[in-house]
N, C-alpha and C positions, 0 to 999 in steps of 0.2 A: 403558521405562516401569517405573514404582513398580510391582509385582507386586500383583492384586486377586484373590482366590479367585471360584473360580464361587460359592460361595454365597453370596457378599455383593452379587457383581454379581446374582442372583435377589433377594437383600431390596432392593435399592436400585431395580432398574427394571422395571418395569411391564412386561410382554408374554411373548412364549412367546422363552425359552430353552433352545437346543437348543446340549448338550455334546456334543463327541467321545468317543468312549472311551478312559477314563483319562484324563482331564484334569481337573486342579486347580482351577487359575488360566490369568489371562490376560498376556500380556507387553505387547501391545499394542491398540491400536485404529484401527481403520478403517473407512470407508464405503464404499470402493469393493473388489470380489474383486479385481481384479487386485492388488491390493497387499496379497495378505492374504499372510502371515510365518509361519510355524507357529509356537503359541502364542498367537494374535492373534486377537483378539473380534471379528467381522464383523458390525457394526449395520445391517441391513438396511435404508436408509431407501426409501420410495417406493414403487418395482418391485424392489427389493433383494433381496428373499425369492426370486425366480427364480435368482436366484443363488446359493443357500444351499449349495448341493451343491457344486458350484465350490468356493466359501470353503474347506469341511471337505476338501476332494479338496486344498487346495494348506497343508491344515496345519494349518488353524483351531484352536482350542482350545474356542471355542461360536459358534453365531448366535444373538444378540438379533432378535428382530423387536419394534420397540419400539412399546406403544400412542403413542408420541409422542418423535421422534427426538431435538428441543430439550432436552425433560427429561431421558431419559436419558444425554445422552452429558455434559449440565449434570451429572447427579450421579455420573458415572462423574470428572469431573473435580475434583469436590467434593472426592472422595473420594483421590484422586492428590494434588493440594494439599496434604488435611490433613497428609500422612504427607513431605511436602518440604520440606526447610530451604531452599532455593533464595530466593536474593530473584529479587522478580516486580516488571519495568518493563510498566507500560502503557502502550501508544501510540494516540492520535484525531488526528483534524483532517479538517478539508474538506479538504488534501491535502497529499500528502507524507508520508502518513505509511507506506505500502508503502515505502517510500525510507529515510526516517528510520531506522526497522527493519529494515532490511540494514546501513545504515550503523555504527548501534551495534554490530550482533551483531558485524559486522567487527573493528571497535576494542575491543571487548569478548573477543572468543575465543580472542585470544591469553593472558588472563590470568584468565579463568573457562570451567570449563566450561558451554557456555554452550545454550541450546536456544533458538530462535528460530522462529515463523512462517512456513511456508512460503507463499512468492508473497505471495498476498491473501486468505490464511486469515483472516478477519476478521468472520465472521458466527455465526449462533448455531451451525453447525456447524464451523466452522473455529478458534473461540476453544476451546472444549473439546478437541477435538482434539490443537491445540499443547497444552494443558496436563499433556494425557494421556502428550504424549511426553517428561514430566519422568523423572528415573533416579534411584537413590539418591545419585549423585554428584555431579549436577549443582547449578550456584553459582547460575545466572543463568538466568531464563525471561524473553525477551522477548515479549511478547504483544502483537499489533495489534487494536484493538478498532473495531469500523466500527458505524455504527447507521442507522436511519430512521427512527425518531420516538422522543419521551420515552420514560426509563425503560430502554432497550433495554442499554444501558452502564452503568447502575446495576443490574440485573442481574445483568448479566457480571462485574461487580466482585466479587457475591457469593461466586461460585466460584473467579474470579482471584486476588483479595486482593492488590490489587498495593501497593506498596513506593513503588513511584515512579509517576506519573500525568503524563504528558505529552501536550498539546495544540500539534500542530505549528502549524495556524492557524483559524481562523472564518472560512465564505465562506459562497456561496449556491451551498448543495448540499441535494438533498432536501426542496425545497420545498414540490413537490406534496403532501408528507406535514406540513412543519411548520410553513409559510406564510411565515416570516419569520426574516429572519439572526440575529435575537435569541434567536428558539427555537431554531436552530441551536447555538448560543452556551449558550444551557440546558443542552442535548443533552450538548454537549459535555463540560462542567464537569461533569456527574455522575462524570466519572473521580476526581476530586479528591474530591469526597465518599465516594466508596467508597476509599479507599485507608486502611491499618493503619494504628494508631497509630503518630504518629512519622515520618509519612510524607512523600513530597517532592513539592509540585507543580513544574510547570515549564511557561509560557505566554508566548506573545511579548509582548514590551514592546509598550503603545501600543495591546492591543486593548480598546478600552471597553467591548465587549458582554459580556464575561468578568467585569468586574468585581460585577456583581449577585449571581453565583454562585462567588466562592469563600470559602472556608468560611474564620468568623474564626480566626485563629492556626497558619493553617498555614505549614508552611517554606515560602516561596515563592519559584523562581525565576523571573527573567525574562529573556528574549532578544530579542536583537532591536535596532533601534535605542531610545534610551533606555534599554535596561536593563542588568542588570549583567554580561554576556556577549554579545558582537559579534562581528560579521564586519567586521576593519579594512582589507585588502585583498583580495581575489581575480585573482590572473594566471593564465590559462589559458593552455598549450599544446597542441601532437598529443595529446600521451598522459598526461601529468599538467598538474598545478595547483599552482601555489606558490601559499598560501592561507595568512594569519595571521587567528588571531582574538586576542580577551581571553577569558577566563571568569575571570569571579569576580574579576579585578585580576591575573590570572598572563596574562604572552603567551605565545602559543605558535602555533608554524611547523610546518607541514604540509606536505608533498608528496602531493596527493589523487589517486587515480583517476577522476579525476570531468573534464568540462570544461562545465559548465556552472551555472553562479551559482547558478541556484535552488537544486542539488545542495549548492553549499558550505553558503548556507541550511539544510539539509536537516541536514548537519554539524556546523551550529555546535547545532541542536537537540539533538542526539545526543551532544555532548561533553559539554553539560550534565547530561545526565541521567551519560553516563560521569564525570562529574564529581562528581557527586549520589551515586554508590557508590563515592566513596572510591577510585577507581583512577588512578594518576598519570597526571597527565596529560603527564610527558617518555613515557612509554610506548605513547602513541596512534600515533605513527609507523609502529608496525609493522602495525597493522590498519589504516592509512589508506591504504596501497598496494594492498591486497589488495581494494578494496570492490567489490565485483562486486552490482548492481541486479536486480531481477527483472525476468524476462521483459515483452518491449514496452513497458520503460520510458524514452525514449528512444534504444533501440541505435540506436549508429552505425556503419554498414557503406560504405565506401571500395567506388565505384564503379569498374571498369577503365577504363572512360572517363575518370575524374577527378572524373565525381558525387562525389555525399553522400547518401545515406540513412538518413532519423532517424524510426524504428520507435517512434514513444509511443501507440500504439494500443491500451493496455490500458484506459484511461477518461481522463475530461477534465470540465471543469469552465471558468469561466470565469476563473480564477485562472490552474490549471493552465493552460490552452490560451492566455491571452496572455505566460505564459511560455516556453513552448515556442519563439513566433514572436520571442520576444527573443531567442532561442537559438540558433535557425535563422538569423538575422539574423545574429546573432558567428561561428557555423562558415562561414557561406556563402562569405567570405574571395573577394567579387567575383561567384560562381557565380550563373545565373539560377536565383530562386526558388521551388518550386512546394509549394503549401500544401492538403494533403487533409485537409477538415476535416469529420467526423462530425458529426451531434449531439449535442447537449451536453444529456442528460437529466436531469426529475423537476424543472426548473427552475420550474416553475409559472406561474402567470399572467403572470410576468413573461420566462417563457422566451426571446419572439421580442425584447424588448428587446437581454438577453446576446446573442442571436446577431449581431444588428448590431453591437452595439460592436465586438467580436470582428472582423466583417467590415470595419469603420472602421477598427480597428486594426492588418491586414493590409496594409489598402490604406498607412497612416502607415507603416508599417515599408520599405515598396516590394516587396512579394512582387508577382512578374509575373504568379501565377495561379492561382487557388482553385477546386478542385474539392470544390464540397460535397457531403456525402451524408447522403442520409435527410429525411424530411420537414419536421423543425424547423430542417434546415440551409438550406433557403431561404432565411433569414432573414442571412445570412452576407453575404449579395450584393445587401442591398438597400443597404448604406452602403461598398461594397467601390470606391467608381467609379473611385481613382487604380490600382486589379488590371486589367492589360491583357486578361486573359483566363480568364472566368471562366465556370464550366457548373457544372450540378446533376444527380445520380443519387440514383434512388430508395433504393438498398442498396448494401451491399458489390460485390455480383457485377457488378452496369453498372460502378461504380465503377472495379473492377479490368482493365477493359476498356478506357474512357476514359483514364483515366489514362495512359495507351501513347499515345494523344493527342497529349495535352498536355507532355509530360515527354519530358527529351532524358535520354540518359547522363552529358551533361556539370553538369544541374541538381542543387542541393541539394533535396531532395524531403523534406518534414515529413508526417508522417501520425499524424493523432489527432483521437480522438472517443470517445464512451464507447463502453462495455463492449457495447453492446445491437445498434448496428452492425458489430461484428466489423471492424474494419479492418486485421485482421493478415493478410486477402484482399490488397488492395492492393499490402500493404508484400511479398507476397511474391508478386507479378504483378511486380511493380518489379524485385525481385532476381533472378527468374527471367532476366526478360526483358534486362536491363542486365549481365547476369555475362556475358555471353560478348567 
């Protein structure tokens, strides 16, 4: 981290600031004790302050107990930004964009030092955070920026000040809060609005809802089919992916760590934007081997039996989740199917609709068996009728019980649902039980 004095973190945030003795400045920041670093500013949020002792016992440099977590850690980052040269990519979308931002920082780290996002750092505390962890060295800050309702991303802009402003796609996410894909699509676009002078959008080709909100004369990239960078073939393997795209009118061939379509999708977002700073694009090769996803974002774990296990239990959407089952469909390579499917939250009045298609297009695919979980997931199984074998659990923990059920060793086994159901139970009832 850019080095901040204790005195300036006391003029800039609001609450009681308690220093070590002999302490300056701070090197870093963090929310939680266990990760505190010596040198490193412990912002108390919540219950946090029982912790305060802890913090300074493992090194701290001060504890903030802030009158308000959002704002301070917002102008601790403020303040980190102003003092970095670094360009700063922004990342949205209803989904893929945890993905897309592995994906870049990948293809990117070999040729800037680069600081990116941890997981799904992505909220009012997680975007300050990553920002905080800029260095005096560092080229590149990739930032993920998540929201749930206006405003929340034009914000975040404020203190990011991103360079580049990419929108991996518009769906129906967070509806409970915005009613409608087109506010969604509002939501979204404010990244473009907030972004420097001189700066680059980047939005898939072909989404209408985008178009009311982007701002006139910006550099505008598109992706996608119709626009000016594509994905022209995708062949998967075991372990890599021979993948060509176009950007910009240059081809270019890939060997990806990836096997899964949406992923190269995911890709071709990412080379745009790696395209969008000027970094060659024969140079991608070497970050495109290496691309490692975060946690429960599809892993696939090779069962002794001959299974398949594909761990996307980190959240879901109705996008995300009928991709997944096109996914599961291409690995499954003959295997019977079996589909643990969470629900799909915040989807609003229209919720029980997505669940059915979702479940109609399980059954279209030929999955032999869908274990849904959580309340809204009933709805899974009201259009599922060509699924041979289908049951419902309240939460995670029946779930992870059931499931031992329904599921052989020898099945490809999908598990995804959002965030709210925890289904990384399951995925690891599955693993448990199927390792031996």
């Amino acid at each position: 981290m850019i080095p901040l004095s204790l005195d300036e973190i006391a003029r800039l945030c609001e609450g009681e600031l308690t220093r070590a003795s002999g302490a300056a400045e701070i090197a870093g920041v963090v929310i939680d004790s266990r990760r505190v670093q010596p040198g490193d500013l412990f912002v108390a949020i919540n219950r946090g302050s029982e912790f305060a002792p802890e913090a300074l016992e493992r090194g701290a440099a001060a504890v903030l107990v802030p009158a308000s977590a959002e704002i301070a850690l917002a102008a601790l980052a403020r303040a980190v930004r102003a003092r970095s040269s670094a360009r700063v990519v922004a990342i949205t979308g209803s989904t893929g964009k945890t993905s897309t931002k592995d994906i870049l920082a990948s293809l990117c780290a070999p040729h800037l030092n680069t600081v990116a996002a941890e997981a799904s750092f992505n909220n009012e505390l997680g975007i300050p955070l990553t920002v905080c962890r800029l260095e005096q060295e560092s080229e590149l800050a990739i930032v993920e920026i998540g929201m749930r309702g206006l405003g929340q991303i034009e914000q975040a802009c404020g203190f990011v000040r991103p360079h580049v402003g990419l929108i991996t796609s518009v769906g129906p996410v967070h509806l409970e809060l915005l009613g409608t894909v087109e506010r969604v699509a509002q939501a979204k676009a404010e990244v473009l609005l907030g972004l420097e002078p001189g700066g680059v959008g980047i939005v898939p080709a072909g989404e209408p809802l985008l178009e009311p909100f982007i701002p006139a004369g910006l550099d505008l990239r598109r992706f996608g089919a119709g626009g000016s960078s594509f994905l022209v073939s995708f062949e998967p393997t075991e372990e890599i992916s021979h993948t060509v795209f176009e950007i910009e009118g240059e081809r270019l061939e890939l060997e990806l760590a990836l096997s899964a379509r949406h992923q190269a999708e995911n890709t071709l977002a990412a080379l745009v934007a790696y395209n969008a700073l000027g970094l060659p694009l024969e140079g991608a090769q070497e970050g495109a081997r290496t691309i490692r996803l975060s946690r429960w974002r599809g892993e696939e774990t090779a069962l002794p039996a001959g299974g398949l296990l594909i761990n996307d239990s980190y959240n879901a959407n109705p996008i995300s989740l009928s991709a997944a089952l096109e996914h599961q469909a291409q690995l499954a390579a003959g295997r019977r199917r079996v589909a643990v499917l969470g629900t799909m939250a915040e989807l609003g009045a229209d919720s029980e609709r997505y669940h059915r298609e979702i479940g109609s297009r399980a059954s279209e695919l030929g999955v032999a068996a869908v274990l849904a979980v959580g309340e809204g997931a009933r709805a899974y199984l009201d259009l599922a009728d060509g699924v041979a074998e289908r049951k419902w659990a309240p939460d995670a923990e029946t779930a992870a019980e059931l499931v031992l059920e329904m599921a052989r060793p020898t099945d490809c086994v999908l598990v995804k649902g959002s965030r709210v159901v925890g289904l990384e139970l399951v995925a690891k009832a599955l693993e448990e039980a199927f390792a031996a």
